[in-house]
C-alpha positions as CSV (number, residue, x, y, z in Angstrom):
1,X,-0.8,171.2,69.0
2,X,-1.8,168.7,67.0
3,X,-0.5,165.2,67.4
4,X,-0.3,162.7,64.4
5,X,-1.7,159.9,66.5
6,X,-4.2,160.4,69.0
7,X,-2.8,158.2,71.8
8,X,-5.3,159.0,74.0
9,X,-6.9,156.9,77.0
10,X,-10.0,155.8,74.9
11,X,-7.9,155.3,71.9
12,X,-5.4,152.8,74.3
13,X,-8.7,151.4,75.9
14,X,-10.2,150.3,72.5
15,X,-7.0,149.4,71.5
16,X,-6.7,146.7,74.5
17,X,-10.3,145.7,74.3
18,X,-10.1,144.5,70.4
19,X,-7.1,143.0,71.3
20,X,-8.2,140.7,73.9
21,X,-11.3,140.3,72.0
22,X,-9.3,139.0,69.1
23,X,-7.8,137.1,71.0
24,X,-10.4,135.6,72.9
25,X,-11.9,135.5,68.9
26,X,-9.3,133.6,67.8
27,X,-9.1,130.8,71.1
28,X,-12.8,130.4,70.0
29,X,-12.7,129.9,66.5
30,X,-9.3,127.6,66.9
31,X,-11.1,125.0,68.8
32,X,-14.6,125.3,66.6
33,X,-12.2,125.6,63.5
34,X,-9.1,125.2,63.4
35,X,-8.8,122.1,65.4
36,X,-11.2,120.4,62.8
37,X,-9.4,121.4,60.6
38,X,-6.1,120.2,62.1
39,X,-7.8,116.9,62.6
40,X,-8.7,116.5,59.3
41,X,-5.3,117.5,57.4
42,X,-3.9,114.5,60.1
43,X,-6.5,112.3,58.9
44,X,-5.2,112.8,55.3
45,X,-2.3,112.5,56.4
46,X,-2.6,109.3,57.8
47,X,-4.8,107.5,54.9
48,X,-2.1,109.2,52.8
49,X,0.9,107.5,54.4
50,X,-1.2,104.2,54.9
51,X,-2.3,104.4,50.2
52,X,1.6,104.8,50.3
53,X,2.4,101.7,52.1
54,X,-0.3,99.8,50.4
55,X,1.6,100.7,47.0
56,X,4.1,99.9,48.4
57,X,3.1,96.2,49.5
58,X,1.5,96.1,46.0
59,X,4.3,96.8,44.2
60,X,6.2,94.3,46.2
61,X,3.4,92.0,45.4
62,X,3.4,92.8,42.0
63,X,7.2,92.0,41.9
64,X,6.7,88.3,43.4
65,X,4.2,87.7,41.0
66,X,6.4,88.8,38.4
67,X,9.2,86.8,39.3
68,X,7.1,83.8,39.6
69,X,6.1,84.3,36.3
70,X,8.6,84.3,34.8
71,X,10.1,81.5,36.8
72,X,6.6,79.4,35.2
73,X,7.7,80.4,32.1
74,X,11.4,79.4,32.1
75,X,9.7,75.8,33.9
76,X,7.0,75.5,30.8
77,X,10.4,76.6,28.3
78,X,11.8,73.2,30.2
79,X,9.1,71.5,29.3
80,X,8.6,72.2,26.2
81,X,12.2,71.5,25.0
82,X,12.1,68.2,27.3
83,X,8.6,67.2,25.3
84,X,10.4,68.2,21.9
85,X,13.3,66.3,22.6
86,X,11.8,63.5,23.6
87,X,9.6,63.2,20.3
88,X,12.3,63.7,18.6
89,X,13.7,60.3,20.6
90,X,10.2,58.5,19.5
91,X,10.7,59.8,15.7
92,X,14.5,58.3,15.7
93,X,13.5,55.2,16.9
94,X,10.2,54.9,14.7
95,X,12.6,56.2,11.6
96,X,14.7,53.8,12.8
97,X,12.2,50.8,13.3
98,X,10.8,51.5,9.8
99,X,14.2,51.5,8.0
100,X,15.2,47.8,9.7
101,X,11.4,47.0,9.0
102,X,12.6,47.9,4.9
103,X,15.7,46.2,5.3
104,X,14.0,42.6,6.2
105,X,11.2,43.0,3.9
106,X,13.8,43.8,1.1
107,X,15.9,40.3,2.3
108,X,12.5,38.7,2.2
109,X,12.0,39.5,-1.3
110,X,15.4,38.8,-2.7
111,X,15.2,35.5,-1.0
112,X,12.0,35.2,-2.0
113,X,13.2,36.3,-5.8
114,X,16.5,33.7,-5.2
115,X,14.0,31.1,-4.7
116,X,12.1,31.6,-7.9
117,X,16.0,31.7,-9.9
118,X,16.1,28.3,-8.5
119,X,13.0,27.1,-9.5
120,X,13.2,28.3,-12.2
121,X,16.4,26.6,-13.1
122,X,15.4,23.6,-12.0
123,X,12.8,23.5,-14.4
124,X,14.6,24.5,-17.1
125,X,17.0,21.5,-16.2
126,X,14.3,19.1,-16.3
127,X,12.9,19.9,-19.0
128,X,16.5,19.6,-21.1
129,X,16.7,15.7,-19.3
130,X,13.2,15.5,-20.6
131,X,14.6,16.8,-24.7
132,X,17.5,14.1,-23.8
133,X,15.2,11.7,-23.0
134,X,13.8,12.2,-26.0
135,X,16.3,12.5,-28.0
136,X,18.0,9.2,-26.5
137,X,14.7,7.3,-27.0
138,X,14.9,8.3,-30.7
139,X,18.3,7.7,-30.9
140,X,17.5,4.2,-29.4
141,X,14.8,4.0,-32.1
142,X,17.3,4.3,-35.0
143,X,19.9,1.8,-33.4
144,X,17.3,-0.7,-33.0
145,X,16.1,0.3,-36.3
146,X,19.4,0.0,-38.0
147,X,20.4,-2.8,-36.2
148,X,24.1,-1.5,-35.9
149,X,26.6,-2.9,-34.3
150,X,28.4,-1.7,-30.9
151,X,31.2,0.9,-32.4
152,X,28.3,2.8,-34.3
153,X,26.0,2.9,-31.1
154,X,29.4,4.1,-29.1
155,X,30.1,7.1,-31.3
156,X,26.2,8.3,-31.7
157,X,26.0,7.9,-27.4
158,X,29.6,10.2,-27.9
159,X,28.3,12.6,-30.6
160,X,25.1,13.0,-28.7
161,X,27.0,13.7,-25.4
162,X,29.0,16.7,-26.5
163,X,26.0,18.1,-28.0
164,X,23.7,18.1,-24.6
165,X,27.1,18.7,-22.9
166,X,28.2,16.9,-19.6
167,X,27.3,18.9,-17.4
168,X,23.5,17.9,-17.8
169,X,24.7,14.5,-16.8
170,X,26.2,15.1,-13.9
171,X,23.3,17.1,-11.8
């Protein structure tokens, strides 16, 4: 009879043999390969683990920077509103030096201009004694021309009176 395996003694010898062979195959080629191997995927491992901490500590580095940043930038916002504001203090108080500056130059010249009024009417005063004077020395000129008596001169001294008006008299 046939049998569907041959399990004979040569068949369970070989059988052994490539088995121990294997497996003194595969001791052999784990330590000259798969031991390098192993060594290498820990390697990578490691450097891989280490890239991801280094991200890590530049990310957190990258975060500081950030916030410091934008804690320059609020400072330099600070500054730039304390610079404005304090120009606009120096324009106030230049607007407000030039306006007083206006205010006593426009005194000055309406003083100056109430000076010139009086001047002027102080000329304009002597010059009316000046037409009295003359018009008295004529007057004179006629009385002594006319040789008339005291109630004539009286009522011409009168007349011309309340034609120069009293008032030039009494300045």
């Amino acid at each position: 009879m046939e049998r569907l395996f041959n399990l004979d003694a040569q068949l369970l010898f070989d059988t052994v043999v490539m088995a121990c062979s294997m497996l003194v195959l595969f001791t052999a080629m784990s330590y000259l390969f798969f031991n390098p191997v192993r060594d290498m995927l820990e390697n990578r491992k490691k450097r891989v683990a280490d890239e991801q901490e280094a991200a890590k500590a530049e990310h957190k580095e990258a975060v500081a920077y950030k916030e410091e940043y934008e804690l320059k930038l609020k400072e330099a916002d600070k500054e730039v509103q304390e610079i404005l504001s304090e120009a606009r203090k120096k324009a106030m108080k230049q607007e407000a030096k030039i306006v007083a500056e206006a205010k006593e130059e426009a005194a000055k010249i309406i003083e100056r201009a109430n000076n010139e009024i009086e001047l002027e009417k102080k000329r304009a005063l002597d010059d009316m004694k000046q037409e009295m004077i003359t018009i008295a020395s004529m007057m004179a000129g006629k009385v002594v021309a006319a040789s008339i008596d005291t109630n004539i001169q009286d009522s011409l001294i009168d007349e011309t009176l309340k034609e120069m008006g009293e008032q030039t008299w009494l300045s």
